[in-house]
Backbone as a chain_set.jsonl record, in Angstrom:
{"seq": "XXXXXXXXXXXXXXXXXXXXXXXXXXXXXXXXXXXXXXXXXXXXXXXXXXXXXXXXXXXXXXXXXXXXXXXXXXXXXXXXXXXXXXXXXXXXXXXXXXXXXXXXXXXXXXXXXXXXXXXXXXXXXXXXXXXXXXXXXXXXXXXXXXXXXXXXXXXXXXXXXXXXXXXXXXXXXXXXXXXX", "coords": {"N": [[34.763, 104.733, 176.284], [37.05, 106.999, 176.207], [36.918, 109.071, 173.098], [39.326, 111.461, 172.889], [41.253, 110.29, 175.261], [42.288, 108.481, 174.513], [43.21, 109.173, 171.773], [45.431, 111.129, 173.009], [47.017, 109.034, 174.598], [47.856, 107.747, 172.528], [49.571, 109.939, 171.121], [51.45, 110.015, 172.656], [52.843, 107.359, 173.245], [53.72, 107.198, 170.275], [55.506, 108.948, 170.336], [57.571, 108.633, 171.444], [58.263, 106.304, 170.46], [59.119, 107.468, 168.004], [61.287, 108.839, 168.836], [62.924, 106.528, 169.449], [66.021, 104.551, 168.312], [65.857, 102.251, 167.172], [63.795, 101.857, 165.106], [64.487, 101.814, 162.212], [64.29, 103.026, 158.401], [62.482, 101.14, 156.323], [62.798, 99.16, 157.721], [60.51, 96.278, 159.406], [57.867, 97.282, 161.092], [55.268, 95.403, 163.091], [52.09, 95.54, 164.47], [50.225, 94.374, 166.925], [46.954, 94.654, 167.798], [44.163, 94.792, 170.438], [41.159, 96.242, 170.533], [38.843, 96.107, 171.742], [39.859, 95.557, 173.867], [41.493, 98.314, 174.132], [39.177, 99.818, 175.074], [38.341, 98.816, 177.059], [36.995, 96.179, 177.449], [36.842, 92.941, 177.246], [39.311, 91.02, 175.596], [38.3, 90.329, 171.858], [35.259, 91.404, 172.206], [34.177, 94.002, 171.79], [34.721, 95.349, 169.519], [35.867, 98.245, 167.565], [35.971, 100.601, 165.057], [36.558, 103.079, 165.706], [38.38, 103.787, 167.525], [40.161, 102.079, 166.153], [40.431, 103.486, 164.172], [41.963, 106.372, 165.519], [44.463, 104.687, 166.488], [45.319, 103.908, 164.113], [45.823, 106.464, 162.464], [47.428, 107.496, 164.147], [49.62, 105.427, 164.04], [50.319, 105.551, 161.251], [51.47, 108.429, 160.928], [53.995, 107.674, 162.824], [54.991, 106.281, 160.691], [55.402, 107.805, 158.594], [57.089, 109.166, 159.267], [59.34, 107.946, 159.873], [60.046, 106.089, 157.838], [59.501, 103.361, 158.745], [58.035, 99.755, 158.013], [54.548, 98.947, 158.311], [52.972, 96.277, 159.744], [49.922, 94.981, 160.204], [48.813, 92.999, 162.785], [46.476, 90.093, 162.11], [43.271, 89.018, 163.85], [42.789, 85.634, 165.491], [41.089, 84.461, 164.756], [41.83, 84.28, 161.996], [44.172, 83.035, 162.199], [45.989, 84.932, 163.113], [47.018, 86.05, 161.007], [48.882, 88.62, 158.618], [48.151, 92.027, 157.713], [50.004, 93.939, 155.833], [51.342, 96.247, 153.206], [51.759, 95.726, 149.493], [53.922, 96.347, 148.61], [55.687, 95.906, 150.359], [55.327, 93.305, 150.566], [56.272, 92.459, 148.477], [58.952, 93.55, 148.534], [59.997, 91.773, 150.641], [59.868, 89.466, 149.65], [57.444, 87.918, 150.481], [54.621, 85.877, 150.574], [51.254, 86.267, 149.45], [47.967, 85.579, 150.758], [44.179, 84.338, 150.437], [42.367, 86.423, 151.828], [39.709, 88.814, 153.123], [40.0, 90.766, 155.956], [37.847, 91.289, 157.75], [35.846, 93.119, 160.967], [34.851, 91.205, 162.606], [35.988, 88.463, 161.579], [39.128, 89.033, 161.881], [39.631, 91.204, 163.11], [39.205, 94.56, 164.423], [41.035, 96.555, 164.065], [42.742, 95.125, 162.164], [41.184, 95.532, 160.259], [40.376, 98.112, 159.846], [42.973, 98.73, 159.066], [43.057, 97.422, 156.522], [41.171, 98.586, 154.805], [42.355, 101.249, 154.542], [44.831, 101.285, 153.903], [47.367, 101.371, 151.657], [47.526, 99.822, 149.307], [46.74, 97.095, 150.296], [47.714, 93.719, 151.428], [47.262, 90.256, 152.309], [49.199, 88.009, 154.457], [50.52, 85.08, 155.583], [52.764, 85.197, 157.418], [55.307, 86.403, 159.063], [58.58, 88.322, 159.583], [59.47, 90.495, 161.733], [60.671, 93.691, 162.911], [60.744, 94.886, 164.924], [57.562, 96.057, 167.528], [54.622, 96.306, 168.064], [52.14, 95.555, 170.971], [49.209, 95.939, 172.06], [47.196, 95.519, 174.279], [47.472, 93.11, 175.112], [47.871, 91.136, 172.709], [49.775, 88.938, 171.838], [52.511, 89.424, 170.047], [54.43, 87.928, 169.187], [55.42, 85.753, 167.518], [55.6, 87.015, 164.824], [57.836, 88.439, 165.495], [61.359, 88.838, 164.549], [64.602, 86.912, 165.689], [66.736, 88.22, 167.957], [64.359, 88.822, 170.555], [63.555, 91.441, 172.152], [62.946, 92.959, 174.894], [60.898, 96.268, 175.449], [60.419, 99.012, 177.344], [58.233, 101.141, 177.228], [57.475, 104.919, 178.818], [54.916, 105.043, 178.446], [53.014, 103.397, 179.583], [49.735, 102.055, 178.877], [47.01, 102.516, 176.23], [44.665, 103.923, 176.202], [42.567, 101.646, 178.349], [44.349, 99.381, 177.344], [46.811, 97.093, 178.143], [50.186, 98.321, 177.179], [53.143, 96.997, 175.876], [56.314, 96.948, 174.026], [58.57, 95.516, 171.665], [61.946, 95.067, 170.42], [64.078, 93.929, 168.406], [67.27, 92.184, 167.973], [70.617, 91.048, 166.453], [71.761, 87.743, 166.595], [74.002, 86.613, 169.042], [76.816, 85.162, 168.558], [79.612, 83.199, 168.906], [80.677, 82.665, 171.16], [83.179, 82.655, 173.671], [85.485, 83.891, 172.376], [84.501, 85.657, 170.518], [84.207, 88.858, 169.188], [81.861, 91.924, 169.061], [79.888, 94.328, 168.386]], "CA": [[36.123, 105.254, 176.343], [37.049, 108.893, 175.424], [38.277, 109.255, 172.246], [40.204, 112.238, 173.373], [41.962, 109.979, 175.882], [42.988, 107.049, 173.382], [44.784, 110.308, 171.028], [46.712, 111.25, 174.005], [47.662, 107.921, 174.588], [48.583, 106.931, 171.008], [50.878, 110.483, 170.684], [52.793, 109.737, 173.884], [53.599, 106.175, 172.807], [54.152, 107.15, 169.317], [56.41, 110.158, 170.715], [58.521, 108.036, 172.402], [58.814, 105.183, 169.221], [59.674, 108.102, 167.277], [63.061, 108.704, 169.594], [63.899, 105.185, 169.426], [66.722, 104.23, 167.327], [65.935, 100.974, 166.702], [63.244, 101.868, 164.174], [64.987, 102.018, 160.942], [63.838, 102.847, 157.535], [62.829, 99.592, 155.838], [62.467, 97.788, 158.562], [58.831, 96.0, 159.429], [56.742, 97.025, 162.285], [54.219, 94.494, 163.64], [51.138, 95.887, 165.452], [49.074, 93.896, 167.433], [45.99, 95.487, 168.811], [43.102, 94.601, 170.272], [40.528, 97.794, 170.351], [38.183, 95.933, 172.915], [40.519, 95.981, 175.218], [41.577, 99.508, 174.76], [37.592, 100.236, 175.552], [38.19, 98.122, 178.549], [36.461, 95.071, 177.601], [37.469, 91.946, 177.15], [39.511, 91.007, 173.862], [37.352, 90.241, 170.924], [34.004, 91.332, 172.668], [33.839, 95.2, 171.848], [36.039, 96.236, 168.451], [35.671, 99.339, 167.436], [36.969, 101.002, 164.447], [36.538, 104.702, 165.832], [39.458, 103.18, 168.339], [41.31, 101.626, 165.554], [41.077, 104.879, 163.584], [42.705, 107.09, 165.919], [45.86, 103.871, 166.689], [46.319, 103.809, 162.709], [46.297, 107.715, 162.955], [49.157, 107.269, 165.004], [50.841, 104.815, 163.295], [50.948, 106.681, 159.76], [52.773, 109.527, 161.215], [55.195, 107.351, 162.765], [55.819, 105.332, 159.065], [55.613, 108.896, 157.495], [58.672, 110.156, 159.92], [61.033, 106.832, 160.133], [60.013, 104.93, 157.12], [59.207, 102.269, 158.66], [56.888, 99.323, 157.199], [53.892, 98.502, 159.093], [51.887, 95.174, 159.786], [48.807, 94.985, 161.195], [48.226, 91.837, 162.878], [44.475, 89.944, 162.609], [42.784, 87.964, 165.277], [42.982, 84.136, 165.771], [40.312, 83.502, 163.104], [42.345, 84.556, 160.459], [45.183, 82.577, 162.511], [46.854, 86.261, 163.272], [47.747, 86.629, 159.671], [49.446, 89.983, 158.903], [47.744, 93.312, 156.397], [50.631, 95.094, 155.159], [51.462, 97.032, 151.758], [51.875, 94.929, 148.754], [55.271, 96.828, 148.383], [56.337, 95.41, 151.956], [55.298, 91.819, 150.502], [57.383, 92.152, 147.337], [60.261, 93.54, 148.916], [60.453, 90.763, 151.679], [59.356, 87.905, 149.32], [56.207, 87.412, 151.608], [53.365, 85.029, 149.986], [50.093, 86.766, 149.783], [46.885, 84.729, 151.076], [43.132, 85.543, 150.169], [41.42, 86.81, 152.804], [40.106, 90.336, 153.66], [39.754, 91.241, 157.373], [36.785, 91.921, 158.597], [35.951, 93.067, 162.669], [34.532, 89.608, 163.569], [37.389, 87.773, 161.556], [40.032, 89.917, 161.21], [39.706, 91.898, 164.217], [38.709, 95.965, 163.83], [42.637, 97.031, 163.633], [43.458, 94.744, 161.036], [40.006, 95.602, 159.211], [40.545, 99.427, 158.928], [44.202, 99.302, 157.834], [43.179, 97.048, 154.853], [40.616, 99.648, 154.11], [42.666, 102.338, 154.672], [46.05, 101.461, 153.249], [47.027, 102.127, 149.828], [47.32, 99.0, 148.21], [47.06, 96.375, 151.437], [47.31, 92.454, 150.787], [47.514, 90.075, 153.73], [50.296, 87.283, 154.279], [50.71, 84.629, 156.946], [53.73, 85.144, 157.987], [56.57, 87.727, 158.383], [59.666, 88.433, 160.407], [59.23, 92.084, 162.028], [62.366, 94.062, 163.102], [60.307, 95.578, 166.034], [56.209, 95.559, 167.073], [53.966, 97.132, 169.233], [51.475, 94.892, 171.271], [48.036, 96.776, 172.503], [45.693, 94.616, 174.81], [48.089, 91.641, 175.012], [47.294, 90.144, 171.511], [50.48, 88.207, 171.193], [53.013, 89.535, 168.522], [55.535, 87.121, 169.478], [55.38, 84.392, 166.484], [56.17, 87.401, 163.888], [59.381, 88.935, 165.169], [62.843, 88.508, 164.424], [65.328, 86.308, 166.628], [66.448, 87.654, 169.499], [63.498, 89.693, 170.986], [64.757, 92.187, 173.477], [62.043, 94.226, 175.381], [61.27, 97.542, 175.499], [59.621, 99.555, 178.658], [57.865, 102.87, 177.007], [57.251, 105.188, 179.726], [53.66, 105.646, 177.974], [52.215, 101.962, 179.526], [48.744, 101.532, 178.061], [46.488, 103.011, 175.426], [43.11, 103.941, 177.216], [42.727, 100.636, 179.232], [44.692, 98.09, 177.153], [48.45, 97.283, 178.518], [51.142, 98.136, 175.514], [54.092, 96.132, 175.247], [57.199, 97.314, 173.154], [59.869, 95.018, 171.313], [63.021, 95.341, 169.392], [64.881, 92.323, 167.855], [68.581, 92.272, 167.587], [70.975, 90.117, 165.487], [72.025, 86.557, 167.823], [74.929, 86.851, 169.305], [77.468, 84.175, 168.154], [80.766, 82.694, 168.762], [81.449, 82.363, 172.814], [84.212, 83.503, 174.681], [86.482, 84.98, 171.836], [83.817, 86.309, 169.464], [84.07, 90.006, 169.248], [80.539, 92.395, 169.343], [80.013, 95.191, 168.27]], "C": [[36.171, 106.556, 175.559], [37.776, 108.963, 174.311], [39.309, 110.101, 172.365], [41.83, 111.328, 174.133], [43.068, 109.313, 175.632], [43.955, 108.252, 172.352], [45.71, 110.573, 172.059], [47.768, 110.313, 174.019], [48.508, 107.358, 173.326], [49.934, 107.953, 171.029], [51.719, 110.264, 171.313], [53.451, 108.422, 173.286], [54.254, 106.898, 171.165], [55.497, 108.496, 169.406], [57.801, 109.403, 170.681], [59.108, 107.061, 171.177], [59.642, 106.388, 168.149], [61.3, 108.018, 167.631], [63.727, 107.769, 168.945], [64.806, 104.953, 168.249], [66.948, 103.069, 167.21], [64.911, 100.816, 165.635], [64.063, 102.668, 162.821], [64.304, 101.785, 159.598], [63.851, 101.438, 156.322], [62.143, 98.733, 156.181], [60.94, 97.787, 158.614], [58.472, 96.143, 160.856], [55.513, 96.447, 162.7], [53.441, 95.286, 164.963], [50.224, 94.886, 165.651], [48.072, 94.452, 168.364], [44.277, 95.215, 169.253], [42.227, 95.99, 171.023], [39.483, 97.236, 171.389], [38.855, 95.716, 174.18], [41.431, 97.713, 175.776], [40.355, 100.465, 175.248], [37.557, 99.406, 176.993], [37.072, 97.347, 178.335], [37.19, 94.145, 177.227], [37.911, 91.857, 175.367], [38.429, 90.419, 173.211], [35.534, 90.034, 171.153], [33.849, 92.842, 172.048], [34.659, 95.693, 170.763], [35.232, 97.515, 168.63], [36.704, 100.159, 165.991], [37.069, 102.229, 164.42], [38.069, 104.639, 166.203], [40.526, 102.972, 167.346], [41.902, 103.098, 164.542], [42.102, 105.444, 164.075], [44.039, 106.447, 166.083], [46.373, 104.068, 164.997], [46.577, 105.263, 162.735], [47.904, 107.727, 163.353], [50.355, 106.712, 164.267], [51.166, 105.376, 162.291], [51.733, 107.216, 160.38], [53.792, 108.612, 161.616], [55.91, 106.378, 161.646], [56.42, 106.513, 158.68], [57.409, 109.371, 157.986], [59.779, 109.431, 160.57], [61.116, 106.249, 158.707], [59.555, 103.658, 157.037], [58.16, 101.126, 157.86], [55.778, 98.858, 158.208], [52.862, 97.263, 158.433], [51.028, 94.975, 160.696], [48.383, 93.612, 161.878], [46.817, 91.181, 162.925], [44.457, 89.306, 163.917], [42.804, 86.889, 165.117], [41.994, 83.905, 165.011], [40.743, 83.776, 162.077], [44.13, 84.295, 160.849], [46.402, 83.811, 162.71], [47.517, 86.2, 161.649], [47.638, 88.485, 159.988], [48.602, 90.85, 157.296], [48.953, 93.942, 156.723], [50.336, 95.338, 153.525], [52.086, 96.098, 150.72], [53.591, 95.301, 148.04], [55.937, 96.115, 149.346], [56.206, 93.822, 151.165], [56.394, 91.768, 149.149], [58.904, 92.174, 147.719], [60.911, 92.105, 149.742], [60.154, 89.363, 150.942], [58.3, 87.179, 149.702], [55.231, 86.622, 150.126], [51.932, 85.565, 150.26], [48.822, 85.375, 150.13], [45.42, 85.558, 150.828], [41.987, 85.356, 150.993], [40.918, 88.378, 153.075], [39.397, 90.372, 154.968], [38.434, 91.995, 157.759], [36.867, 92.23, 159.964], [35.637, 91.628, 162.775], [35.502, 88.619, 162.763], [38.296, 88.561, 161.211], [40.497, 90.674, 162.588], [39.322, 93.997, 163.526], [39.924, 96.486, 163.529], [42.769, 96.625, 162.11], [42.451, 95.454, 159.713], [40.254, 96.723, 158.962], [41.495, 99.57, 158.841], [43.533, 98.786, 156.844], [42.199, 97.863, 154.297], [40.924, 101.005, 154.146], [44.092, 102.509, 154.129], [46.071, 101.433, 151.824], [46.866, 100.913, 148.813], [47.832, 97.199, 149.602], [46.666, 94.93, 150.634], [47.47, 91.581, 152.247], [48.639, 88.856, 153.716], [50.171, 86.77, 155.717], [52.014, 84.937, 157.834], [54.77, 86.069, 158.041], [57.499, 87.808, 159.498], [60.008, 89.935, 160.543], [60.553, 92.226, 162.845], [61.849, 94.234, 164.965], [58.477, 95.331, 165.804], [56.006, 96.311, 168.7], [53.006, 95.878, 169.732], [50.359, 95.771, 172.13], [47.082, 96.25, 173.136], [46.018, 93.337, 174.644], [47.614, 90.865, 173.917], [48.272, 89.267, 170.974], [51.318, 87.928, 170.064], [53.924, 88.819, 168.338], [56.203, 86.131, 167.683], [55.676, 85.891, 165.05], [57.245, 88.524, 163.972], [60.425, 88.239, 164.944], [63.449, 87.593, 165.439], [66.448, 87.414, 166.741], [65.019, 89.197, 169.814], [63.663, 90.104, 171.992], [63.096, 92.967, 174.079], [61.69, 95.379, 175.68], [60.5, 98.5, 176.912], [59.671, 100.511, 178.377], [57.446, 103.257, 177.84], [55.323, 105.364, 179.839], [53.102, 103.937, 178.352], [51.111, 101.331, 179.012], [47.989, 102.559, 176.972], [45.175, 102.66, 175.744], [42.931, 102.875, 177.897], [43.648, 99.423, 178.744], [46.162, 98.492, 177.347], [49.035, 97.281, 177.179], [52.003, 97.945, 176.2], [55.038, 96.91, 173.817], [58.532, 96.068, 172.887], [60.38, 95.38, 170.402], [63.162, 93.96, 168.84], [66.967, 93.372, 167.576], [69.024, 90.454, 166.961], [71.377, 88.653, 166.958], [73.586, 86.808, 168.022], [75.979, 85.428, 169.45], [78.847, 83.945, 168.546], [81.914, 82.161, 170.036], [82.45, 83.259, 172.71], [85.137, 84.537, 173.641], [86.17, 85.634, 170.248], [84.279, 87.835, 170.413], [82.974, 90.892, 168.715], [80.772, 93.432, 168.797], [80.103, 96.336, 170.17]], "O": [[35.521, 106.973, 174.601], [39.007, 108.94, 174.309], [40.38, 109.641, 171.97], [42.999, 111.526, 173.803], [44.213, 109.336, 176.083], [45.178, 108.177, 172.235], [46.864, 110.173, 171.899], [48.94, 110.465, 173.674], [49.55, 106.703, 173.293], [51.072, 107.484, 170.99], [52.858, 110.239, 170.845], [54.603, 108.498, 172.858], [55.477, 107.033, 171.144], [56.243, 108.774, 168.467], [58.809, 109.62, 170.008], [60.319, 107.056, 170.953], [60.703, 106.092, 167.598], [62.212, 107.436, 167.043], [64.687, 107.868, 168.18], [64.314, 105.175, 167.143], [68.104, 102.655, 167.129], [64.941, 99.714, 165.087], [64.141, 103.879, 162.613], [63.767, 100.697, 159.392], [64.794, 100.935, 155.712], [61.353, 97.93, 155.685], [60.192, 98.666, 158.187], [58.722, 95.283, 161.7], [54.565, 97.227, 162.615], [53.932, 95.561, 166.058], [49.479, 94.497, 164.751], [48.317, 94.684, 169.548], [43.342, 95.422, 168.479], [42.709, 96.616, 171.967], [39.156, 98.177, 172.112], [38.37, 95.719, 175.312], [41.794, 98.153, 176.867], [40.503, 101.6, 175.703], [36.669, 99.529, 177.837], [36.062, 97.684, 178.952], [38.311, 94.448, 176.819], [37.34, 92.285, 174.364], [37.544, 89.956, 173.93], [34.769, 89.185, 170.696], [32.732, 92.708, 171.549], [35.419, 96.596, 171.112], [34.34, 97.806, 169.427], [37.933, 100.225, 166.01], [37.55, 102.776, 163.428], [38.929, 105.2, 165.523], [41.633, 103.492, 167.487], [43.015, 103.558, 164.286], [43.183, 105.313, 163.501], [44.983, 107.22, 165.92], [47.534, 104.318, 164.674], [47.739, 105.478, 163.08], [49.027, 107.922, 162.888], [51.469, 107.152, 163.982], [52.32, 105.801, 162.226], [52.824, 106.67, 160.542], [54.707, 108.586, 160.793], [57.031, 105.871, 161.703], [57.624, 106.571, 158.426], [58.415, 109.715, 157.366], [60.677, 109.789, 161.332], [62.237, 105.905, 158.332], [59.275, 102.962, 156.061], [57.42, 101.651, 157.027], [56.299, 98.242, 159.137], [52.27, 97.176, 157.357], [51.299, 94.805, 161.885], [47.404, 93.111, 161.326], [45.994, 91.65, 163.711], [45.331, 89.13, 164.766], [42.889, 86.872, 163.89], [42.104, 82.814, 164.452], [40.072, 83.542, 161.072], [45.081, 84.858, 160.307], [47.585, 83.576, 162.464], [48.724, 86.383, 161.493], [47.025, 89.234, 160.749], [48.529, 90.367, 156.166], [49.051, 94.495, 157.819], [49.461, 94.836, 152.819], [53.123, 95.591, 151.148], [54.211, 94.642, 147.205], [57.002, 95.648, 148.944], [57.236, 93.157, 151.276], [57.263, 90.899, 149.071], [59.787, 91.357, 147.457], [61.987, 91.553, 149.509], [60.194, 88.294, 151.551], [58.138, 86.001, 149.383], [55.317, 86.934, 148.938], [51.442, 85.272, 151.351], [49.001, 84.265, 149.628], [45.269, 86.777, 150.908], [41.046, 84.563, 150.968], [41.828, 89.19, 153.244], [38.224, 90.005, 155.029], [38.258, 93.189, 158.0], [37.869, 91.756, 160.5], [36.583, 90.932, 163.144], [35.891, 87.748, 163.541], [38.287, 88.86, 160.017], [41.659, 90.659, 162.995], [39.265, 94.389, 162.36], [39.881, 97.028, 162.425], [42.868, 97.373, 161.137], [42.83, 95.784, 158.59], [40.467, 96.868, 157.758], [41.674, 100.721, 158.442], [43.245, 99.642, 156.007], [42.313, 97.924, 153.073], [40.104, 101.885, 153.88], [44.556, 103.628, 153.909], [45.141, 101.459, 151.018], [46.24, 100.97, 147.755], [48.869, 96.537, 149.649], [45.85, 94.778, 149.724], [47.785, 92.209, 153.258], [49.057, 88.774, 152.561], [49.888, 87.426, 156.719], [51.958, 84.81, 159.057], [55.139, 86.555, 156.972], [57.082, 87.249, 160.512], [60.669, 90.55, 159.706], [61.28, 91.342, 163.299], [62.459, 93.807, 165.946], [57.935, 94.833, 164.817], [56.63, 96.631, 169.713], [52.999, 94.99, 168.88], [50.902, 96.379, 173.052], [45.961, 96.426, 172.658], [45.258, 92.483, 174.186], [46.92, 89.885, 174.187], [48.045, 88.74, 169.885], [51.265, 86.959, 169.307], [54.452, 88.924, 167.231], [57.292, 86.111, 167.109], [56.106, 85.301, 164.059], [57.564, 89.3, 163.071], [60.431, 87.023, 165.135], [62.614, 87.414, 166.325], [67.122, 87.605, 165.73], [64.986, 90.287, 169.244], [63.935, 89.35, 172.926], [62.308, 93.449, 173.265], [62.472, 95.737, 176.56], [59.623, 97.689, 177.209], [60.597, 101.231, 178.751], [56.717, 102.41, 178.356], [54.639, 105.663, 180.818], [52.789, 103.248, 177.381], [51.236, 100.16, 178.653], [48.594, 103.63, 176.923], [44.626, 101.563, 175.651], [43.589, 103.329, 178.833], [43.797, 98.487, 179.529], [46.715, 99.541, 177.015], [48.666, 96.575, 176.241], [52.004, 98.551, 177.271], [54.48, 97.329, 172.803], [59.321, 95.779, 173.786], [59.786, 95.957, 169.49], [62.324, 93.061, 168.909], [67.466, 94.446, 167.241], [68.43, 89.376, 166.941], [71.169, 88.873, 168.151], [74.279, 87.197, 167.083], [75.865, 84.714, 170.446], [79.385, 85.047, 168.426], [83.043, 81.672, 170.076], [82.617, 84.25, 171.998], [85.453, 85.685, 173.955], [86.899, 85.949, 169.308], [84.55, 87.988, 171.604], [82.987, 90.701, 167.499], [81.965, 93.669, 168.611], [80.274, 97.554, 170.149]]}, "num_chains": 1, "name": "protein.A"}
């Protein structure tokens, strides 16, 4: 896969997340990505952390220019636990766990944020405002209630399909609740 192709791909999506006004400073973004499927192989056959470079690439700038907080999701041997910033776990109350992410448990995403963020810890669990999904890896189990979908015009990142969600608040009270 071209690395050239995979930057394209990352700025268009990350173009487009920029717009969105549902990323608010604060809030937690959940990435799930698997990097053998943006090489066009099958998930957890081909990581790559040239691949994951250029997606965290991406992602910085869009923390640097919303705020947002980002979580990296692992792979199913580390039960998709989440690497964020040990600031993100204090603020939210999160429970750290001790593991560090390697490619073969961890997955190559999760493995070069925690060697690339500033002070990364990992945590099972978290409740993300919004989340990217990269090579169908399943970010479902750490967003918010209700999960709304998003359709970026930017569909995959070099061969793997991306996936965009929001979350909004639940909408309560029947017929003579009033909404915003």
């Amino acid at each position: 896969m071209q690395v050239e192709k995979i930057k394209s791909d990352v700025l268009a999506i990350i173009s487009e997340l920029e717009e969105a006004d549902y990323l608010q400073e604060g809030s937690i973004f959940v990435i799930g990505c698997s990097t053998s499927e943006v090489a066009g192989e099958a998930i957890g056959t081909a990581g790559s952390e040239e691949i994951a470079a250029e997606i965290f690439k991406g992602l910085k700038a869009l923390q640097d220019k919303t705020g947002i907080m980002l979580a990296f999701q692992c792979c199913e041997h580390l039960n998709r636990a989440l690497v964020i910033e040990r600031e993100t776990m204090m603020r939210y109350q999160l429970n750290e766990v001790s593991v560090i992410p390697v490619p073969k448990a961890g997955g190559s995403m999760a493995s070069f944020a925690y060697k690339n963020m500033k002070n990364p810890v990992v945590v099972e669990h978290i409740q993300a405002h919004a989340g990217i999904d990269i090579g169908e890896t399943m970010i479902g189990m750490h967003l918010k209630q209700v999960v709304v979908p998003v359709r970026p015009k930017q569909r995959s990142i070099g061969n793997a399909r991306v996936n965009v969600a929001k979350t909004r608040p639940k909408l309560i009270g029947g017929s003579r609740a009033v909404y915003r």
